[in-house]
Residue, then its C-alpha position, 0 to 999 in steps of 0.5 A: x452392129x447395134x452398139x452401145x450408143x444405139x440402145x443408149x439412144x433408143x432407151x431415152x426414146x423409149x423412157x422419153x415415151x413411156x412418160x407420156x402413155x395413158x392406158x389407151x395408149x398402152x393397151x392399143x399398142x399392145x393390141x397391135x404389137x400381139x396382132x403384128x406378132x402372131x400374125x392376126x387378122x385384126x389389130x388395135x384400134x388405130x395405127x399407133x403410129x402414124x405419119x403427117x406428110x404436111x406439104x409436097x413443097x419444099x424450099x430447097x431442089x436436091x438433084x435426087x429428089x422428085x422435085x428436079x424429075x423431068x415427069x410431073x409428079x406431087x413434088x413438083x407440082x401439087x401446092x396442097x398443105x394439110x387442112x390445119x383444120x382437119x389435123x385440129x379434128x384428128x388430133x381431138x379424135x385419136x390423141x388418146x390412142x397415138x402414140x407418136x406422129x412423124x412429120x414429113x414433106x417435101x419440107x414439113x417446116x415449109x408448111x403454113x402453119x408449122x409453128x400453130x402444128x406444133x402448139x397443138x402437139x403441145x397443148x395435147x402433148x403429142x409426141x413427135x418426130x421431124x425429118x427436115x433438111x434443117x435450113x428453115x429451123x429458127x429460134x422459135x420452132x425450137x424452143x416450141x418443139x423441144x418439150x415434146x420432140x422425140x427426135x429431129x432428123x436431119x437430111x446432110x449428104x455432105x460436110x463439104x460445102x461443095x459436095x453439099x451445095x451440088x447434092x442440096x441445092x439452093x440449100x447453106x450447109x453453114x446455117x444448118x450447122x449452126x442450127x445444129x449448135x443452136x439445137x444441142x444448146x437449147x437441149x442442154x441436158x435433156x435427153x430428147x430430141x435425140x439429133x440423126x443425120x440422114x444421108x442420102x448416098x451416091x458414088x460422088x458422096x459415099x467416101x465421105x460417110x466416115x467423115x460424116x460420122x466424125x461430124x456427127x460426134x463433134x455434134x453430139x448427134x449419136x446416130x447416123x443413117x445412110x440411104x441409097x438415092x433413088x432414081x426418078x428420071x432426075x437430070x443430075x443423076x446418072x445409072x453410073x451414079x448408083x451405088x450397086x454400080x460401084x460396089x467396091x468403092x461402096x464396101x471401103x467407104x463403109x467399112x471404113x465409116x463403121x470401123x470410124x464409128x465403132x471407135x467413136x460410139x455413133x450408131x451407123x444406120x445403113x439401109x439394106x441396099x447399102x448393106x448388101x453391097x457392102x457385102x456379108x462381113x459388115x452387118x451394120x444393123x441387125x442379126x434378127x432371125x427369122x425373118x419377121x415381115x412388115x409392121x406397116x399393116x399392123x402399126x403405122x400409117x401415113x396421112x398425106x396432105x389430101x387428107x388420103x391413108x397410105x399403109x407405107x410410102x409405096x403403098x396406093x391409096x387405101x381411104x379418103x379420110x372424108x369418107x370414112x375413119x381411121x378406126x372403121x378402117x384399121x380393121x377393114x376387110x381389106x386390111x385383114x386380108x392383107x394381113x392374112x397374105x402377110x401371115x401365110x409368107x407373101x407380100x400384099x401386091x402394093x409391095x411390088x412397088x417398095x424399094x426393098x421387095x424390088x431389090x429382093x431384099x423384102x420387108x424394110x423391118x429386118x436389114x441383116x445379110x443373114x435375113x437377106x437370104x433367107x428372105x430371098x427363099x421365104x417371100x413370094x408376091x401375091x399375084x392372086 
């Protein structure tokens, strides 16, 4: 359901961006928007969105993160940060067409020169959004990010300390609680950052997602999304622990936490795995129709701490950043065909390794049942 509190929050993004669009920014959103929109081969002139991924380290050790995998993998053992350097280049580069970057890890704050990062943004007056598990938060980086943070999304599995404690690891849901009291304090009566709390669910934490949603509007924290946990061969987590295993416990627990939210103004965001589940009557998220397809080729960008270019966070590899640049690549020959399998109701075969297109639901931009199936009929891979 897209409730009052949903627009609400959106509006004062929206409002809160708008302020700070120059006509490059403007007319290179557009230019991607209309290219998104009737299907073009080519686009603006760079991604109008684009996510740093600072560093794969972070501080805690969640048992469903790639970080606890048995298998080697970046998160638990490439030590790369983003060269602060390069960022000071690419900023002076394409500030003036951006129009918002997100920062992610492993734990972005857990980057060696978060708090010089966030000067730059400011100096330039780059408009950001953070995902963290909100533990390394202090006083500082507050103050720094409030002036041009859009939004701070915290990750909470749990308000029970020890639910929390078992999901988190080495993580203090105390301290980032009081992180949250501290945040709202400083805000005082500005509209951004707008607060959400992320959940990632499994079978032992999903009954307690209504009372994550009464937590959330003691907090003043208007939305709360909640995701499936994926598996990557992580000790901990067992196939019993899925939610598509315990669907019935998982269309109560929602039901439940949506009734909650409904009678308390918070916008529940859930993914579409959870959803699903949760069968046709609760659509908690959107009733768009037709289905539209993935934004990703057209919009958004992801730079990893290699300094490498990914379309999304299942995509290869598609540019060394030293090699060539963001604006040679946007409109590449091997975007624009892409683009063109999007425009004829494929997906692009790095799409078989999205989360969504392996659980046949398709494009992570559209979560409605209704799209569900009519997805399932429409997309087919590319296997050309």
């Amino acid at each position: 359901m897209l409730n009052y509190t949903f627009y609400k929050t959106r509006l004062h993004i929206v409002l809160y961006l708008v302020r700070s669009l120059s006509f490059l920014k403007i007319l290179n959103l557009l230019q991607n928007l209309f290219s998104y929109l009737f299907r073009l081969k080519s686009a603006g002139g760079i991604a109008s969105v684009v996510t740093f991924q600072l560093c794969y380290e972070c501080n805690l050790s969640c048992i469903m993160c790639q970080k606890s995998s048995r298998d080697k993998n970046d998160y638990n053992s490439n030590l790369t940060h983003m060269d602060f350097e390069r960022i000071k280049e690419f900023i002076r580069a394409y500030h003036k067409k951006l129009i918002v970057i997100r920062l992610t890890g492993g734990e972005p704050l857990f980057y060696k020169q978060f708090e010089q990062l966030i000067d730059l943004f400011n100096a330039y007056k780059i408009k950001f959004t953070l995902l963290t598990n909100g533990t390394l938060l202090t006083e500082s980086i507050m103050r720094k990010m409030i002036p041009n943070c859009v939004e701070i999304s915290i990750s909470m599995d749990s308000i029970h300390e020890t639910t929390y404690s078992q999901i988190r690891r080495g993580g203090n849901l105390q301290v980032v609680v009081e992180n949250i009291r501290r945040l709202n304090e400083m805000k005082q009566k500005r509209k951004a950052p707008i607060l959400n709390v992320a959940m990632t669910c499994f079978s032992f934490n999903i009954d307690e997602l209504s009372d994550l949603v009464k937590f959330c509007n003691t907090y003043h924290i208007p939305t709360l999304s909640a995701g499936e946990g994926t598996f990557y061969n992580t000790p901990e987590i067992k196939e019993e622990h899925f939610i598509k295993n315990n669907r019935d416990q998982v269309f109560r627990a929602v039901n439940k936490a949506q009734k909650t939210a409904d009678e308390l103004g918070i916008t529940l965001r859930l993914n579409a795995p959870i959803l699903y589940y949760a069968k046709e009557e609760n659509r908690v998220i959107s009733n768009r129709d037709p289905v539209t397809g993935c934004t990703d080729y057209y919009i958004y960008c992801i730079i990893t701490p290699e300094f490498e270019v990914k379309l999304c966070p299942a995509s290869d590899t598609v540019l060394q950043l030293d090699k060539s640049n963001l604006l040679t690549f946007w409109n590449s020959p091997s975007l624009k065909t892409n683009r063109k399998v999007l425009e004829e109701g494929r997906f692009p075969q790095t799409c078989r390794y999205c989360t969504d297109y392996n659980l046949n639901l398709g494009c992570g931009n559209d979560y409605s049942f209704v799209s569900y199936q009519k997805r399932t009929k429409y997309w087919k891979i590319d296997n050309s």
